[in-house]
N, C-alpha and C positions, 0 to 999 in steps of 0.2 A: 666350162660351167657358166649359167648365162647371169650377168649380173643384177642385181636383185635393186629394184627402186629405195632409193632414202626412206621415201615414206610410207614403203611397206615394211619396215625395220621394226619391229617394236624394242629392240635395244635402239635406235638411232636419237629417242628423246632420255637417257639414261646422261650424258654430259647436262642436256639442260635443266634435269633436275637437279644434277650435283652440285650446279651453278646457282641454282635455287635455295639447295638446302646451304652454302655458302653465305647467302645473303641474308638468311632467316636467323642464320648461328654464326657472327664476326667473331673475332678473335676479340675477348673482352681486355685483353692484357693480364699482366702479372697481378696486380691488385682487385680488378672486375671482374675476375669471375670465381669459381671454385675456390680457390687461394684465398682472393679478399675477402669472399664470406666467412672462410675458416678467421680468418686474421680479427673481422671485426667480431663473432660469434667466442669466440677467444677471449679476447677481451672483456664484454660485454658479462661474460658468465664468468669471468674472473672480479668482476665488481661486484656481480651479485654476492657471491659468495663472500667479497673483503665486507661488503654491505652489512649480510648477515652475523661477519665476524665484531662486527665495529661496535653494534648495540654492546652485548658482553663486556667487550673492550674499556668502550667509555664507561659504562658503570662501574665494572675494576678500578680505573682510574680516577674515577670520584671516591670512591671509597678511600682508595690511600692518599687521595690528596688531604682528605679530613683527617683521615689516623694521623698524616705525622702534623697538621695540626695538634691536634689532639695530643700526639704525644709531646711536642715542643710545652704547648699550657701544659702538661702533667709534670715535665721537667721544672716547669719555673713555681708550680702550686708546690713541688716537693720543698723547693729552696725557700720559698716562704713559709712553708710549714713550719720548717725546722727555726726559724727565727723566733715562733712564739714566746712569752708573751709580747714580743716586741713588734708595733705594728705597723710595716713599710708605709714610706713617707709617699706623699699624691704623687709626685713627682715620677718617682721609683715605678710606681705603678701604671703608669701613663706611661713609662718607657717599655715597661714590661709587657703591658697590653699590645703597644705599636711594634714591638719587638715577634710576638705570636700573631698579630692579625686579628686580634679579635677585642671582643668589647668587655665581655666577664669573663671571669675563671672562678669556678667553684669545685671544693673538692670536697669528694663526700669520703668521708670514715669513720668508721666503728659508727654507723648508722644516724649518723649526723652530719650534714653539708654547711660548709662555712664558703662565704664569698672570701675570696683571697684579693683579688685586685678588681676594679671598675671605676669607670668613667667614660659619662656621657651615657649609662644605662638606659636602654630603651624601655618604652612604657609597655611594648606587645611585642611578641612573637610570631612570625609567622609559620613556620614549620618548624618543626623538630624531630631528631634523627636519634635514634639507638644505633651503635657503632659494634653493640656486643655478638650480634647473629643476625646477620643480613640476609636472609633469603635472593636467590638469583634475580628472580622476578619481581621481586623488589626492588630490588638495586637497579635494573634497567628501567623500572617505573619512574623513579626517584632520579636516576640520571637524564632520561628525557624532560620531566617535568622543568629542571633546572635549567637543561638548555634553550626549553622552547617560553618559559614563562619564570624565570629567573634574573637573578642580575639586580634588582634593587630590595629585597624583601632578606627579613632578619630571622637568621636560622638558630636554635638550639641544636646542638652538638654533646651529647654523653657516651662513654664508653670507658671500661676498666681499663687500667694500668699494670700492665702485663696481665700477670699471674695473679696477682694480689687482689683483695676482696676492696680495694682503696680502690674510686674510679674519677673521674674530672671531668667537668661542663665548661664548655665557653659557648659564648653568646658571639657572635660575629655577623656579617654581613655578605652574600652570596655572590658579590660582584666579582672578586678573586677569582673566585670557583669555577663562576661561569668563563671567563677569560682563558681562565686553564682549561676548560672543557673544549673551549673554541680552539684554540693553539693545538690542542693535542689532536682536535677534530682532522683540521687540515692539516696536520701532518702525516696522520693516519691515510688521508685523500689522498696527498702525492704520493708517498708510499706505494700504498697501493695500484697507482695508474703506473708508475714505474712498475711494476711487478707484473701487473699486467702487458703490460706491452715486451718487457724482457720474456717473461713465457710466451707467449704470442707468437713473438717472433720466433723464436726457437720449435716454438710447435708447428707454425708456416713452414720457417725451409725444410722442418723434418719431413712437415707432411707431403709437403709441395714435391718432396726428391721421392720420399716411399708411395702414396698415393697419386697426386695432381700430374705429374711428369707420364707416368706410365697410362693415365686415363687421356692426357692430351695426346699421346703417340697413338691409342685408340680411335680416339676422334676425328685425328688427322687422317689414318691408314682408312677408314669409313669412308672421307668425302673424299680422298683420292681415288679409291675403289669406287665409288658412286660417280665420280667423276669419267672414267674408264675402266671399265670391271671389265673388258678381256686382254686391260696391260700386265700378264703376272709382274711385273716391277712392283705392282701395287699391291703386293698378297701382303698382310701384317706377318712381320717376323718377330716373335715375342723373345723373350730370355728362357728361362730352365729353371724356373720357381714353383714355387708349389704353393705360394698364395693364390686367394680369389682372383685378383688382376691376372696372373702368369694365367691360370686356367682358363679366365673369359681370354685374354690374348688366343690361348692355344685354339679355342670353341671359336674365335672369327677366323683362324687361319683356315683351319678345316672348314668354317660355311662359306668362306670366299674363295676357296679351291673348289669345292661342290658347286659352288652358283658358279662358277666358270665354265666347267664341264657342263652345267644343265645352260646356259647361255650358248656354248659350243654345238651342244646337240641342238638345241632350235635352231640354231641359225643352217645349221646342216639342212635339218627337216626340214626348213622354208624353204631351201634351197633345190633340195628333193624333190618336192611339193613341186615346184614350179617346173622342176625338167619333167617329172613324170608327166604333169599336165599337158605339155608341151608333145611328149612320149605319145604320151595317151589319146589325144585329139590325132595324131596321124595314123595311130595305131588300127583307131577305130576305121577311119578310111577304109584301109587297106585288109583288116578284117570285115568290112564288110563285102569288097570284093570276094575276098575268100570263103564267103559264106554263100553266096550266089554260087561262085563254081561250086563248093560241097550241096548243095541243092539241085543242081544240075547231073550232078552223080550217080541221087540217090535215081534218076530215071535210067540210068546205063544198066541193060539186062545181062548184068554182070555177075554171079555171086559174089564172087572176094569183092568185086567194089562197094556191093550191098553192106556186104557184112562191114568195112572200115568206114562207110560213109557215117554211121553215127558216131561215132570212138572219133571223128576227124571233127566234126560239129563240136562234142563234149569238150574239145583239145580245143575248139576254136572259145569256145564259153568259160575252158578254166582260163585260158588267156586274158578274156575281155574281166574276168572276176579278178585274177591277179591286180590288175592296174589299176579296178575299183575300190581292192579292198587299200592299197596304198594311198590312194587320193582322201578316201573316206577317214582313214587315222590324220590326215592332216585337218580334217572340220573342227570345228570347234566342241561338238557333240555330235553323237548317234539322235538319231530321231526315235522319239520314243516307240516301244514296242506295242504293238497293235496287236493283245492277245487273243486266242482265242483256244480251242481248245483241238487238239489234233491229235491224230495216229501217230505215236513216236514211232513204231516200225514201219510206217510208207517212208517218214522224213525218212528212219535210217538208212532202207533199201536206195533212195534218193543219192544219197552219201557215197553208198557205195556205188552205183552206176557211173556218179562223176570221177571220182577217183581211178574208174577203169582199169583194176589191177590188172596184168598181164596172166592168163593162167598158167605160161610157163615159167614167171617167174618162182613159183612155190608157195605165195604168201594168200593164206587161209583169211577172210572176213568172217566173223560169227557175227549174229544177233542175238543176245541173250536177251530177246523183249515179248510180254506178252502180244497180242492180237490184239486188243481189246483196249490196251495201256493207253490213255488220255495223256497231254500232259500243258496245263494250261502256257499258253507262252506265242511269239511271234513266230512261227513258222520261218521266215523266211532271215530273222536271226540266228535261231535256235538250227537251222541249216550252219549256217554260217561257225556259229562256235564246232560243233559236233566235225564240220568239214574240215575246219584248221586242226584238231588235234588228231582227227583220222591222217589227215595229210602229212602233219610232222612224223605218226609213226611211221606209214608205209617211205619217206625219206629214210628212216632211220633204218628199217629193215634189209632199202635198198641200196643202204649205204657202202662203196668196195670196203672191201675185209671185214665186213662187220659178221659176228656171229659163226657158228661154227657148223663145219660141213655135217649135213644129216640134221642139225637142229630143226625143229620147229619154228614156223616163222609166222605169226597169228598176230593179228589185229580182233578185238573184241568187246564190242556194244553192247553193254547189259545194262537193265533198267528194272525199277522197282519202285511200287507208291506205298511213302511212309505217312500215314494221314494224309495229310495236304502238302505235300512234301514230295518229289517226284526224284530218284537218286537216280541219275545218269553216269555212269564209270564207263571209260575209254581205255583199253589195254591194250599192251603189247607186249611181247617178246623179245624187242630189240636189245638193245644195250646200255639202257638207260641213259637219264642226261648225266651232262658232265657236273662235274662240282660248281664251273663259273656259271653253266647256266642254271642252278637250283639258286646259286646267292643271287641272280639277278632275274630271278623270274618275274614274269608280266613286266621289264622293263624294258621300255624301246630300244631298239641298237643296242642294244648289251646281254639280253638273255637267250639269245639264240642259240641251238646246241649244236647245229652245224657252222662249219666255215665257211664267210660270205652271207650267211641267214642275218636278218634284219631285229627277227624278234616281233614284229608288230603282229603277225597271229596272233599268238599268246594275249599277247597286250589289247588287242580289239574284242576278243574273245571274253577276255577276262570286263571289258567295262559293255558287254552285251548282255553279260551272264545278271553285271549289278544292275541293268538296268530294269532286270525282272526281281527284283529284290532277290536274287540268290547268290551262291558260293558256287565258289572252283579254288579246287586245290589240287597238289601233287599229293601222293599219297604214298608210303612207304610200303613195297613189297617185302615176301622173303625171298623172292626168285627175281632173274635179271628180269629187266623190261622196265617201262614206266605209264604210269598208271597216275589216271585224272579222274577226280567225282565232281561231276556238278549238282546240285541239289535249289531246283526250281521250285516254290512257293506256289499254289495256289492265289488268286486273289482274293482278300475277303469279299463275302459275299452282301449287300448291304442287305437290311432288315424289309425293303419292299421286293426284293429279287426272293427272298426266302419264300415270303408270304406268299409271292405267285406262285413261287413253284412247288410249295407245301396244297397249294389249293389246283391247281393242275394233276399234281398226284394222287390226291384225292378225290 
């Protein structure tokens, strides 16, 4: 087999792309890539949320930092009360006051408020707070306010004592408050970045071992196979899960086993390509000698020579078409079809001339075509498909041990115009295809129904057929044989071609 240039290889720049896609996608490390965005993303929405928890928080804890104010003065207003009429000394009440935090204490009962202890009474107020039913949205109103514009301004404070209709005021100063609101802030902050980063973390190596680990063994198995995709060493081997990953795992095994075998087959076919070209350039030499003597023949006043000199020409032309039709699958496309409109029954009789059935061999050709049948298309394609699937049958019919002694043994061309629509069916009697070539039909090297067959008939046939915007198919019989319909299209006809030819008719 002759060897094939580097830089006729279209796999030969498949490493240097692998090398390329290498450089485009480094290896970001354990923290740079997939991983580290999970880890920082993690985090990040782990704040948010302590964020959103924190508002709530801090206003809760304003609240009870006033209540047990509040209840401390309710404690010390109850012990004063009870002293009446005896009226605590300055003293007493300056301890009492620095003892709660605050400036006044007043206790209201039985719908009367008495100052219990004060000193140093401020002249104004700056805010003041009911304690008794806090609205939520209140309370984080009220807590912000305090931490962003608090800290020197003098607060009234009232709320009931317990259960009892008896309730206590103190006057105090916001500084405390705010202090406590700041402490409890950034504690809540580290808290929480601790919490974050212990989930984080936990969430990382979980994710990194169930997701990141088995998408990196992907990535890897990708640029190794891109790397050399005809090393099977480099097929991905997944595990036996039944997650999304194990599935895409199992879906690149299977596409990297497939693009192997289709890399395999082209590298064959260019290889083909090249010898038959090689085949075929000496061929032609030497069949052209042999067409001079078949020319020379036909002058020998001979009958029998007469009569085999065509049938040896026809032998010398399916020869020269064989080599053409193999060279022609390896183009890169058919040239399009030059349609025009033609006698499907001259083409078909054409068909059968070349074919040259033997009449002792038994096997019957029909035409089932009218006279008259048009059928828009390139003649010298439209030869070409109709020839490949007459060809395949009369192999099949004259295949050893095929079919049964006394059977009938018929090939048969029948045709019909459905509208614009031209139904061409190809029949026979043989013995159908096999099963591997029905799953592999119109596939190069592999839907062949004989042993040794290539398959590229089929395959040429089949992208002649679309070239004319039509179909071909196998078609299910109830009797042995197998049976093709092609179904050729008309072309539309444009709106100036009408016109003339509606005024011609006319």
């Amino acid at each position: 087999m002759p060897v094939q240039d580097q830089g006729d290889n279209p796999s030969a720049e498949i490493p240097a792309a692998g090398e390329a896609a290498r450089a485009r996608c480094p290896s970001a490390g354990m923290f740079g890539g997939l991983s580290g965005k999970l880890l920082w993303l993690t985090v990040i929405f782990i704040m948010l949320a302590e964020i959103l928890i924190f508002f709530p928080s801090v206003a809760s804890m304003r609240i009870r930092w006033l209540e047990e104010r509040l209840n401390t003065a309710a404690a010390a207003a109850i012990v004063i009360d009870g002293l009446q009429p005896v009226e605590l000394p300055r003293a007493l009440q300056k301890e009492t006051l620095e003892a709660t935090g605050t400036k006044a204490i007043v206790l209201r009962k039985d719908g009367t408020s008495r100052l219990l202890a004060t000193t140093d009474m401020p002249t104004s107020v700056d805010e003041a707070y009911d304690l008794t039913d806090v609205p939520p949205a209140t309370a984080i109103r009220d807590a912000l306010d305090t931490l962003i514009f608090g800290g020197s301004r003098m607060i009234r404070v009232y709320g009931p004592v317990g259960d009892t209709n008896t309730g206590v005021e103190v006057v105090m100063k916001d500084r405390q408050l705010r202090t406590a609101m700041f402490a409890y802030s950034r504690n809540v902050l580290l808290l929480s970045v601790l919490i974050s980063l212990f989930t984080a973390t936990l969430i990382f190596f979980a994710i990194n071992r169930i997701l990141i680990g088995p998408i990196r063994r992907l990535t890897g198995s990708m640029q190794q196979f891109s790397s050399d995709p005809e090393n099977p060493a480099h097929i991905y081997i997944g595990d036996g899960g039944r997650d999304e990953l194990a599935v895409a795992g199992r879906n690149l095994t299977s596409m990297q086993m497939e693009l192997q075998k289709t890399l395999k087959q082209q590298k064959n076919l260019a290889a083909l390509g090249l010898a038959v070209s090689k085949i075929n350039h000496d061929m032609r030499n030497i069949l052209a000698s042999a067409q001079l003597m078949s020319d020379r023949l036909v002058d020998v006043d001979d009958p029998m020579v007469k009569s085999f000199a065509p049938k040896l020409l026809r032998t010398i032309d399916r020869a020269v078409g064989y080599t053409t039709e193999v060279l022609s699958y390896g183009k890169a496309s058919e040239s399009a079809p030059r349609r025009r409109h033609i006698l499907l029954l001259e083409l078909t009789q054409d068909v059968k001339d070349m074919l040259a059935i033997d009449p002792q061999s038994g096997i019957e050709f029909t035409e089932q075509i009218g006279a008259d049948l048009k059928v828009d298309a390139d003649g010298e394609q439209l030869f070409r498909v109709i020839h490949n699937l007459c060809r395949n049958a009369l192999q099949a019919l004259t295949a050893p041990g095929e079919g049964a002694p006394g059977a009938v043994r018929r090939i048969t061309v029948a045709a019909q115009r459905v509208g614009s629509v031209v139904s061409i069916t190809v029949d026979d009697t043989g013995p159908g295809m096999p099963l591997k070539a029905r799953q592999n039909l119109f596939a190069a090297f592999r839907g062949s129904a004989r042993s040794g067959g290539t398959g590229l008939g089929l395959t040429i046939a089949r992208e002649l057929v679309l070239a004319h915007g039509g179909t071909i198919a196998l078609v299910e019989k109830p009797t042995v044989g197998t049976l093709f319909r092609i179904e050729i299209p008309d072309r539309p006809v444009s709106l100036e071609d009408y016109r003339s030819r509606t005024h011609v008719e006319k």
